[in-house]
N, C-alpha and C positions, 0 to 999 in steps of 0.2 A: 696534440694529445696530452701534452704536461698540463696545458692551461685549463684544460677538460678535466684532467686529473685533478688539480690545487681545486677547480670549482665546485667538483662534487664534493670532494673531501673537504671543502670549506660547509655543505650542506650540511655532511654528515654531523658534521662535529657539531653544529648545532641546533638537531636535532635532542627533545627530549628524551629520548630513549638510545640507550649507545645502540649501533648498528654499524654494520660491516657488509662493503659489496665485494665479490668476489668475482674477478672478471676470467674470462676463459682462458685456461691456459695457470689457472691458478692464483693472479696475482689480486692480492686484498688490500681494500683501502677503509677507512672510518679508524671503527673501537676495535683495540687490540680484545676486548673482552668485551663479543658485543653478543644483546639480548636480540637481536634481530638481524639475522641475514639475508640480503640478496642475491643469488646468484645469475649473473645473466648469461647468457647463450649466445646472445648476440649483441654486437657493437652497438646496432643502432638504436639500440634501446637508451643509451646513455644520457642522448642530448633530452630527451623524452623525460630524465629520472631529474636530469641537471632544470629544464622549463617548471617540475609538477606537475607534468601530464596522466597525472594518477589514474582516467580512464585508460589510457592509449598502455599503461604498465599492468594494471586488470586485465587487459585482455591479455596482454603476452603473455602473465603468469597463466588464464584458461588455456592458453595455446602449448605452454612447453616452453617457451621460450625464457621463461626468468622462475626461477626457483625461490622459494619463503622459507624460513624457518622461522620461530617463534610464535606468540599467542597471537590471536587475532585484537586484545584487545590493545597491545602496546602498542603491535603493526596498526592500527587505526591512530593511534597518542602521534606515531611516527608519519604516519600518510596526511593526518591534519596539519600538520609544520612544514610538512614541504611545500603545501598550495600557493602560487605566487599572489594571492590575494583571497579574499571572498566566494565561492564558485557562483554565490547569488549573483552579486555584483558580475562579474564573469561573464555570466551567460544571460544578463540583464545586457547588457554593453552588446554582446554579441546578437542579440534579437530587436536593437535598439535601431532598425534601418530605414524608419521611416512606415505612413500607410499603405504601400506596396506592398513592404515584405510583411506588413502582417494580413493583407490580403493571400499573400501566397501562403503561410501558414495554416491561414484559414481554408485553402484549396488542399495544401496537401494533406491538412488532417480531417479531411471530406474523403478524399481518397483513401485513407489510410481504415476506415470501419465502416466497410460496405459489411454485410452478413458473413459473407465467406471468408473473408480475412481476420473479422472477431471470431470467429470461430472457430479457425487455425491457431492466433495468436492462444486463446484459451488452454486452447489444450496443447498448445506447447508448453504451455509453463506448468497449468494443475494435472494434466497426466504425465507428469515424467516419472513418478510411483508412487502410487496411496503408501506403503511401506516408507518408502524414505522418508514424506511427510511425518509420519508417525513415529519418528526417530525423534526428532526434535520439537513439534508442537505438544501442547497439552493432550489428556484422554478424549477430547470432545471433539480435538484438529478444531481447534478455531482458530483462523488463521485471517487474521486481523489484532489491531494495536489490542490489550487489555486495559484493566480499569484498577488501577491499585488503592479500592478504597480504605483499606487499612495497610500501613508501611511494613509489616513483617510478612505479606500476603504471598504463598508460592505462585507460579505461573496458572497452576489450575485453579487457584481460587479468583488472582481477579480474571479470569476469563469467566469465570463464572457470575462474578461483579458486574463485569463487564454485559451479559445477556440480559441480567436483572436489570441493570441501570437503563440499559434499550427498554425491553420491555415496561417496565415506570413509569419513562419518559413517556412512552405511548401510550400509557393508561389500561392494558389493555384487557378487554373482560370478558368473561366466560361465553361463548358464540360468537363474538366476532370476526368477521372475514380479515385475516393478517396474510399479508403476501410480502415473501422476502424478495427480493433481486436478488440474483446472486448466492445461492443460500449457499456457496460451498458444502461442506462435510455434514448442514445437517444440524450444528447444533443450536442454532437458534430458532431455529423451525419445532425442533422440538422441546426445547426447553419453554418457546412460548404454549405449546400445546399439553404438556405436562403440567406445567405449573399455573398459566394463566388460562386453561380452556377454552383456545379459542378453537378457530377452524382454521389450519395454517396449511398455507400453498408455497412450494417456492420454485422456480427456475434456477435449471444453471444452463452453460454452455458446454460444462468439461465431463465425459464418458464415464470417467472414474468417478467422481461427485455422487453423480446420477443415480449410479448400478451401488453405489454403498450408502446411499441415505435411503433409496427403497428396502436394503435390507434391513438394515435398522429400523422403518418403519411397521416392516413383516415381525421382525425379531420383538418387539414393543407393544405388538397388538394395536395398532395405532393405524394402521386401517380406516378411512371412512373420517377420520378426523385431521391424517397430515395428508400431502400430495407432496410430491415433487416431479417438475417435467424435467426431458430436456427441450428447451425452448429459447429462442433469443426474444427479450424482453419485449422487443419490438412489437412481436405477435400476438401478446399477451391478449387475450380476451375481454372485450372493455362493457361489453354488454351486462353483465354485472361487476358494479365497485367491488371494493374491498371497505372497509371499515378504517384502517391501520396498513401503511407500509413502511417496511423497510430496503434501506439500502447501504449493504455493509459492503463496503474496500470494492466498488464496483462503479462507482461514475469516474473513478481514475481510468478505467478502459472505456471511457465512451467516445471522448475525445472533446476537443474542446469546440469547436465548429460543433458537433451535433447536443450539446450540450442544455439549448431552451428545447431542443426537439425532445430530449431525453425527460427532463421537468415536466413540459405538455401532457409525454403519453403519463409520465404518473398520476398527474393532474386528471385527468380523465379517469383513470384506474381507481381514482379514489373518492369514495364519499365526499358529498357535500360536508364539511364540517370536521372529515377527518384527517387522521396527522401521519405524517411522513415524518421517519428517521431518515438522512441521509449522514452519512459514517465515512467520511472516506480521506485519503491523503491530499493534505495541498500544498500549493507553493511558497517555497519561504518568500520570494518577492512578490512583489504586484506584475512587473516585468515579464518574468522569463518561466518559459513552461519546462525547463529541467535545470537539470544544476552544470556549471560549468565544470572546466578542465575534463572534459571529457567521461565525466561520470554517468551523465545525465545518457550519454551515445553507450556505456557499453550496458547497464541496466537496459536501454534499449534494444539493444542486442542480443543478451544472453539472457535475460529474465522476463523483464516485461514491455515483448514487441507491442506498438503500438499504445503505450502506456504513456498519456499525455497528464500532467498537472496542471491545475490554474489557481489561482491565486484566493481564499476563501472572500475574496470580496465579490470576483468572477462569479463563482456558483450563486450569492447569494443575488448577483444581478440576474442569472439566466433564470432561477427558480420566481423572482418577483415580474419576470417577463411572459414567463408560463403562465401566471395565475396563481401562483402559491404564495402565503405569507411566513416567513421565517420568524418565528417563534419564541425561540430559545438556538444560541450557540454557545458552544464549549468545545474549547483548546486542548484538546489530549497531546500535543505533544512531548513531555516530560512521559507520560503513561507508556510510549509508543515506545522512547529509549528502551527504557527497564523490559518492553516486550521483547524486542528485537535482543536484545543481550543474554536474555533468559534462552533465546531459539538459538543466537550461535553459541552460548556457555555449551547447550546440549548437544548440541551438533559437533561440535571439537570432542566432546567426551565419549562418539562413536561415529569417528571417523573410522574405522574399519570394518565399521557396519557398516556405513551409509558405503565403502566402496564396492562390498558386493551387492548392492543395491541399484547403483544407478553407474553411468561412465567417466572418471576421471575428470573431462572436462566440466561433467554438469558440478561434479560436485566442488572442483574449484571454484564454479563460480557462485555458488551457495553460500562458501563461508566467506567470500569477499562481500557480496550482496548484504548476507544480514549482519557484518559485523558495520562495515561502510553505512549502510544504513543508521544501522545504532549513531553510529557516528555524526553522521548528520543530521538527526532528529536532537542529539545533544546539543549541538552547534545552535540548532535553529534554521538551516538551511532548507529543510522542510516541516512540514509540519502535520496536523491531524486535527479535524474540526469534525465533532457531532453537531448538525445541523437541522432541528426539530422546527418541521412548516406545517401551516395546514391550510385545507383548500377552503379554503371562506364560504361558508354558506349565507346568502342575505333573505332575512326575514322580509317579508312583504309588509307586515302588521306596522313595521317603523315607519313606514313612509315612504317621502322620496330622499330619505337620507342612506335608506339601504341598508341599514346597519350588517358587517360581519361579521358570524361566527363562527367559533368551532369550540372543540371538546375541550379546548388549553384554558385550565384557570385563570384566575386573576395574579395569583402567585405562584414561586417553582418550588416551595418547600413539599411538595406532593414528591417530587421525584427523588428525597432523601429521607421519608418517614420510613 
């Protein structure tokens, strides 16, 4: 137990941020004056705190078992230093077993998004309360990375950045058929139907989405010009295209196995000619579909079951295997930090709110989630790619050379005029 004791307290002490653990029974080890406390509950959490098993320590804190006190953003300065390496590297190594085991990968995240289990998974995470949501995101709940095209920009403005910049990208003009995936809360469906008059449809999977984007549709007069189902995308009606889609923070739950299946059906879904956003988070490696030390396993867990990442070169092979040509790609990761810090700054500034809101454990695990997050989108660990494709339309009139087209210029100064 001494040599357990001199280890950790050799941890602590070097550590950026002073901290102190305080074992059961009373006794403290670290900084005599420390910004950040652990308390744990139990013993075996130690050799777990002594390896940087920083998943396996998230969970016990969701569970009772290990007490926090200070900011979420030091505890993150502190939880980065203790990691025995890389988490990329980590869980690169760990998935590293050969073509077998990424055959079985590939089986179990076949398994893992039949209809009924995305469907569960959904609405485990976006109904746990339209309320608590609205504690911490912007007035729109968009809830996805922002876009901070100017640097003194609040949360609500680049998210509003952020819909404009979608929409730009897409071109998108007065009648055309735009269908979101995913459209959570609503506000990009309407903001392209506001501002850019199109004809906007979108699906979700989650109860609560559904029943408050139609009312805001009612509330808007927007009738007859927005739609929203609830519908898994799968379903989608392919007998008439769309003009423009999007896909915002929603092929992270498709999995990575159904993945060219997912591109196809948009591919179909879409005009000859027309263009797809796809917006979503990826992998900081080429390697590894989450992050190591057990991070990757408790987001899996408590936030987003069934939540697979792959690597933006991934997507941009499954999308060129579909039939879709990629376009234009942009790295929002830096954009994605400043979102996620913006959501836990406001989320720590009513936590008394958020606990008559939802239960204890969820909301432990919220502000580990988006502060950890932040954390890792700093690092690089993961990342965030908008990826604008389109589905080639070939003129007959060329030849047998076929030529392809679609609505994307010859240049991208369109999408910042």
């Amino acid at each position: 137990m001494l040599a357990l004791d001199a280890m950790i307290g050799s941890k602590l002490a070097a550590l950026p941020v002073p901290t102190a653990l305080v074992l059961p029974g009373g006794r403290k080890l670290g900084a005599p004056e420390p910004r950040i406390t652990l308390s744990v509950n139990d013993l075996r959490l130690l050799p777990l705190l002594s390896a940087g098993q920083i998943g396996a320590l998230a969970e016990a804190y969701v569970e009772g078992r290990l007490e926090i006190s200070g900011t979420m953003r030091e505890l993150m300065a502190a939880a980065a230093a203790l990691l025995p390496q890389d988490p990329v590297d980590l869980a690169t190594r760990r998935g590293a077993l050969g073509w077998w085991a990424g055959l079985l990968r590939e089986g179990k995240s076949l398994a893992r998004h039949t209809r009924e289990r995305d469907a569960r998974q959904i609405e485990q995470h976006y109904d746990v309360s339209d309320d608590f949501y609205a504690l911490w995101l912007d007035p729109r709940r968009v809830y996805s990375c922002a876009y901070f095209s100017e640097p003194g920009m609040t949360l609500a403005q680049a998210q509003e950045a952020k819909l404009d910049h979608i929409c730009r990208k897409l071109m998108l003009q007065p009648g055309e058929r735009f269908l979101d995936i995913g459209a959570g809360w609503g506000a990009l469906l309407l903001w392209a139907a506001e501002r850019y008059g199109v004809q906007a449809h979108g699906v979700t999977l989650s109860k609560n989405q559904h029943a408050y984007v139609n009312r805001l549709i009612e509330e808007r007069g927007l009738r007859g010009r927005v739609t929203m189902e609830l519908r898994d995308y799968r379903d989608i009606d392919e007998s008439q295209p769309f003009d423009k889609i999007a896909s915002v923070g929603m092929f992270e739950h498709v999995g990575r196995a159904n993945l060219t299946a997912y591109f196809a059906k948009i591919r179909r879904l879409l005009k000859p000619g027309g263009l797809l956003m796809n917006h979503g988070i990826t992998a900081g490696g080429v390697a590894n579909s989450q992050l190591g030390a057990g991070m990757g396993d408790f987001i899996d867990r408590y936030i987003f079951p069934g939540g697979e990442l792959v690597h933006v070169s991934a997507a941009l092979a499954a999308m060129s295997l579909s039939g879709l040509e990629s376009v234009d790609v942009e790295n929002l990761r830096p954009h994605y930090a400043r979102t996620l810090w913006a959501w836990s700054d406001a989320l720590e500034a009513r936590l008394d709110a958020a606990r008559r809101l939802t239960r204890d454990s969820v909301l432990r695990a919220y502000r580990l989630y988006l502060s950890g997050c932040a954390m890792c989108f700093e690092h690089g660990w993961i990342s965030l790619h908008q990826v604008l494709a389109s589905r080639p339309a070939h003129d007959p009139a060329l030849g047998p050379m076929r030529g392809a087209l679609s609505s994307f210029p010859f240049q991208r100064d369109y999408m910042y005029r």
